[in-house]
N, C-alpha and C positions, 0 to 999 in steps of 0.2 A: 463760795460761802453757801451754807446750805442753812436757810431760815425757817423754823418752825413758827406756825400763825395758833397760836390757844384763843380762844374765843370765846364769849358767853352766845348761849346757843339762838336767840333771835336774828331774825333776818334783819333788822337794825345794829348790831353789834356786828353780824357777818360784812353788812356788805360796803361798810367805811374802809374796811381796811384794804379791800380788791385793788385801790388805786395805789397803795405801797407794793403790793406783794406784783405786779402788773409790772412795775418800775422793779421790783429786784430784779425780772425775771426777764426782760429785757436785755440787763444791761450782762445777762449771763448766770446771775446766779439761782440756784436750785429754790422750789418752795414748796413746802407742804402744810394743808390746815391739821390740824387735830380739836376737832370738837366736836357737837352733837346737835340736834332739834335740826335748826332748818340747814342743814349741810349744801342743799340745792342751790341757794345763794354762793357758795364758789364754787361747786362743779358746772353753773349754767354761767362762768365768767372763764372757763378754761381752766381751772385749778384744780386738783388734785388735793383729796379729803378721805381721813383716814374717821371715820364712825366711830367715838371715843365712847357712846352710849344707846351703842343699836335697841332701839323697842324703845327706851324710855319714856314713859308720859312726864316732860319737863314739869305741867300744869300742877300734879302733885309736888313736887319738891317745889316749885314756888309757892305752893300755898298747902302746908300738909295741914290733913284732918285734925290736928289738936290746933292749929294755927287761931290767935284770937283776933286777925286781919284777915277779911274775908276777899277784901279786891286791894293789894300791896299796889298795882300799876295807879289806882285810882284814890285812894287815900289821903285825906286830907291831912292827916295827923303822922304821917310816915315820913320818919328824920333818915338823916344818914345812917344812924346807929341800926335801927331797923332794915335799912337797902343793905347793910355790909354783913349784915346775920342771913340774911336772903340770899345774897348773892354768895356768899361763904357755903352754903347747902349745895346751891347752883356750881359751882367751883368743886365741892367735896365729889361730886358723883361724878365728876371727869377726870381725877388724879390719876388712878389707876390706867386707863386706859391711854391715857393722854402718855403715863411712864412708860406704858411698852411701845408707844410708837417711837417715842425720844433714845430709850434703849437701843432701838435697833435701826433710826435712823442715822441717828446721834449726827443732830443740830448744831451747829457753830453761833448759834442765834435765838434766842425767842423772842418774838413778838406778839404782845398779848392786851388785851382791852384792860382796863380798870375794873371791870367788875369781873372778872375770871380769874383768883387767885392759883388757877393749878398752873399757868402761863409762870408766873416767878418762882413758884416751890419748885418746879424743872429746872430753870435756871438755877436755881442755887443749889439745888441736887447737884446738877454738873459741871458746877464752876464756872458758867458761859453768861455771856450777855444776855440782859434781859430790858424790851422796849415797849415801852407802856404809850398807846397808842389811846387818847381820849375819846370821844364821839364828838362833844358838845359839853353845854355847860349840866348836864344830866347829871354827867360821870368825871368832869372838870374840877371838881372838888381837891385840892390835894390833900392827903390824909386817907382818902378813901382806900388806897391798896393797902396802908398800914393797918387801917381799920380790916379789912378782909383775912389779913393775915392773922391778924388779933383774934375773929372768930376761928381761923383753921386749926390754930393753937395744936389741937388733940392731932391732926393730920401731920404736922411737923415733928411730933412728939413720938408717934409711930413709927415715923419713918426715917429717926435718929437724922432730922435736919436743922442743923442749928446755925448758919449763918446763912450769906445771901450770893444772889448771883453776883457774878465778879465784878461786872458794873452796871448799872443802872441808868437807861436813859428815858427821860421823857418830853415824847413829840410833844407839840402847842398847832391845835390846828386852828383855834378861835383868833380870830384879830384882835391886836394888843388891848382895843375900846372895848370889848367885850370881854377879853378873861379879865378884865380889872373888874367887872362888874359881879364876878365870883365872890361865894365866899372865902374867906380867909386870906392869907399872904400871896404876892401874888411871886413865883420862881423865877429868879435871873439863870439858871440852869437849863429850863425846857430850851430844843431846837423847835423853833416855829418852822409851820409846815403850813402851804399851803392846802385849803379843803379843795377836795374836789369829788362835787356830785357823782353817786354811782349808784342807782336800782336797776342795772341790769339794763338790756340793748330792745330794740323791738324794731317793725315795720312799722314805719310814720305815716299817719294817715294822713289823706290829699287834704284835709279842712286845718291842718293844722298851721301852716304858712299865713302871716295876716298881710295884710296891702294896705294902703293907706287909702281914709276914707271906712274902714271896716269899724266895725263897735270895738270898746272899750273890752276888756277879758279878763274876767279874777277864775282864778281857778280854784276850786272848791277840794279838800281831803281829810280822812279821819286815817290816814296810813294804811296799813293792812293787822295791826289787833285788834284796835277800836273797831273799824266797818265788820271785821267777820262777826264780834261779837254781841252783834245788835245794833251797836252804839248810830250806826247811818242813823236811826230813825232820829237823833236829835238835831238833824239837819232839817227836816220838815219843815217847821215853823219858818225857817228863811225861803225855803222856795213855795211859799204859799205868800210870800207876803213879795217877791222881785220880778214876779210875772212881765208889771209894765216898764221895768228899768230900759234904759237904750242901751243894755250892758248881754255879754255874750259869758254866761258862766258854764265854765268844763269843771265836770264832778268826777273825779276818779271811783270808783267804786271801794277798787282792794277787798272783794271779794266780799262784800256787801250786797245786803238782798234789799235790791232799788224798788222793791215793792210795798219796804217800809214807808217810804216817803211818800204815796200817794200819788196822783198825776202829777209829773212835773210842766211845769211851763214852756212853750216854747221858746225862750231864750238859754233855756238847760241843755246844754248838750252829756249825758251820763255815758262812760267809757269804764272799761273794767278796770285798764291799768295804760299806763302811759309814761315811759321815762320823766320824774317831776323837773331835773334839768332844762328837759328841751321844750317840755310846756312852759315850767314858768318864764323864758326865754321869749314867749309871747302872747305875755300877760302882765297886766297892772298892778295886779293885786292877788293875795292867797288869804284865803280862810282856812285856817287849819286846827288840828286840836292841840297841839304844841309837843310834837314828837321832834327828836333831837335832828336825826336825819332830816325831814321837813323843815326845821327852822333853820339848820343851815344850810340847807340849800336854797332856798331862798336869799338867805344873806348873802352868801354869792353871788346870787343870781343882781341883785340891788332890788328887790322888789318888796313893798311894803305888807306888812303880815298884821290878819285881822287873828287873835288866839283865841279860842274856845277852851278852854282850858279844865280837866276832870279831878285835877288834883296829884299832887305826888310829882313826878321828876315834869310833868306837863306845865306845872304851877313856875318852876325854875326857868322853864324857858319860856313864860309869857312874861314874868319876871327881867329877863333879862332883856325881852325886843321892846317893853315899856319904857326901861330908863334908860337903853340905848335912843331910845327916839324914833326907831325903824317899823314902829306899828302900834296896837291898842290891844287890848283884852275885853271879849266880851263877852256874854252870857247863853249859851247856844238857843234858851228858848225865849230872848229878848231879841235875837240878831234879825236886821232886816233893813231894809232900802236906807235907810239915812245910814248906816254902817259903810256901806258898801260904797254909797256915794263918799264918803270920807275915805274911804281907801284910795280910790280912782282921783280923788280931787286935791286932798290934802298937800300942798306942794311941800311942806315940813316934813310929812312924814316919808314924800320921794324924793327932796335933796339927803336926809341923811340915810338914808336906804342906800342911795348911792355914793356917799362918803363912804357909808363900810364895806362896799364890793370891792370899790379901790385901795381901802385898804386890806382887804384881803388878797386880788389881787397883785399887791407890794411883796406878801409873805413868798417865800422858798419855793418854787417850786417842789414837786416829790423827787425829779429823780436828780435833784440837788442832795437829796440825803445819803442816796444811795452810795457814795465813796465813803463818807463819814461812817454809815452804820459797818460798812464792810471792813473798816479802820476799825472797829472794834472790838474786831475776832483777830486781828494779828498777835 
């Protein structure tokens, strides 16, 4: 079977899917990405990536010059209808390019994220499967690819495509307590998939191992859009105020200039990047700004999550670890030692942290799917 990966172009929408395409490609069968922006996220996991939009500045099509949303990621007031008109632009400038790899590949498969409409206009172009792979509760919505497809309208139109791929299937990578907390109906159709953490492999440093007896360890991230684009400096205010905690905080940076924050304290340890798997693995607690990748992996991990929250698909995932029970939201220039002690101490919010690891956990593993999806090119 030969699987085509369509993907929306961040390195959050790339690198959820590395642990399907890793399982096809084991068990024998062929894989190729077709997308554009951060491509380095699958060729630094072994994959092979066809450039569907060499040069591109993404940053324009997500937010063109007449645009009356000036930050769409951060947005208070930004519904679904606005992310499907977004991601419809973000989809539109990958068609073409994405058609001549599928042309001349010619795919038995697509697999494609939820906000990348040119993944199923291929499929339905060539009569083939097509596997909509979620992130999180961001892009969990169902409706949303109808919605995307709804904006491409004019793109089907041109390109005389008028029905759909031959079958449609949609992974479930959320544990069942958590897509129920989505909006809308919730699908007896999706194949639930087990999540499993991937940003990529590294050298593990010697401090990162704990012993018993060692401090307590939240780990501290704003991902890697927030930190590059200033946003680290609204961590300041916490590490001005945990100096004297008996608590051991690791701040990832993600390309964050650690100069915004001032002196940090010496129980801050600041790293550029660090697999968030195998840290949070030995750690208590996470402060994060509520990025989909970050919240589940944490949820996997069982660890309890403090949200910072900027607005927009951020707001849905502090959202969801609220009424799940597995953490708090709070207000990045409010956060400080009583927060932190409630992360590390709160026994409610680390029994169910760990109620939902095990049930995530319970879910399919991936390369359980792997017969299944290949059953649906026969």
């Amino acid at each position: 079977m030969r699987a085509l990966f369509v993907t929306s172009p961040g390195l959050s929408h790339i690198l959820p899917t590395v642990p399907l395409a890793h399982a096809l490609r084991a068990a024998g069968h062929q894989v190729l990405y077709a997308t554009g922006g951060d491509i380095h996220g699958a060729t630094e996991a072994g994959l092979c990536v066809v450039d569907v939009t060499p040069g591109l500045d993404y940053a324009k099509v997500f937010i063109p010059e007449d645009s009356e949303v000036s930050d769409p990621m951060h947005g208070e007031d930004v519904g679904v209808d606005f992310l499907a008109q977004m991601f419809a632009r973000v989809s539109t400038v990958a068609v073409e390019g994405a058609r001549k790899v599928a042309a001349s590949w010619r795919p038995d498969l697509v697999v494609h994220t939820p906000t990348q409409g040119a993944g199923p206009l291929i499929a339905a172009e060539l009569g083939i499967p097509a596997v909509e792979l979620p992130l999180g509760p961001a892009d969990g919505e169902h409706g949303l690819t109808h919605l995307i497809r709804q904006a491409m309208s004019g793109e089907y139109e041109r390109l005389g495509i008028t029905g759909r791929p031959r079958t449609s299937v949609r992974l479930m990578p959320m544990p069942p307590s958590i897509e129920a907390l989505l909006p809308g109906d919730r699908s007896t159709g999706d194949w639930p998939v087990r999540y499993v953490p991937y940003n990529g492999g590294g050298v593990l440093p010697d401090w990162l191992p704990r012993t018993q007896g060692d401090r307590r360890r939240i780990a501290v991230t704003l991902g890697a859009i927030d930190a590059r684009w200033g946003g680290i400096a609204r961590l300041a205010p916490l590490f001005s105020r945990i100096g004297a905690m008996d608590a051991e905080f690791v701040l990832t940076l993600g390309g964050g200039d650690v100069s915004l924050l001032g002196e940090l304290p010496g129980n801050v340890r600041a790293v550029e990047w660090i697999p968030l798997g195998v840290l949070l693995e030995t750690c208590d607690g996470l402060i994060h700004h509520g990025g989909t990748g970050t919240m589940m992996t944490a949820l996997v991990s069982g660890v309890p999550q403090c949200v910072i929250p900027q607005g927009s698909y951020q707001n849905i995932a502090s959202d969801v670890v609220v009424a799940r029970g597995i953490g708090f939201r709070a207000k990045g220039s409010e956060l400080g030692a009583d927060d932190c002690v409630r992360l590390l101490e709160d026994e409610s919010l680390h029994k169910t942290a760990e109620e939902v690891r095990n049930e995530a956990g319970a879910m399919p593993p991936v390369a359980d799917l792997v017969a299944r999806l290949a059953a649906l090119t026969a």
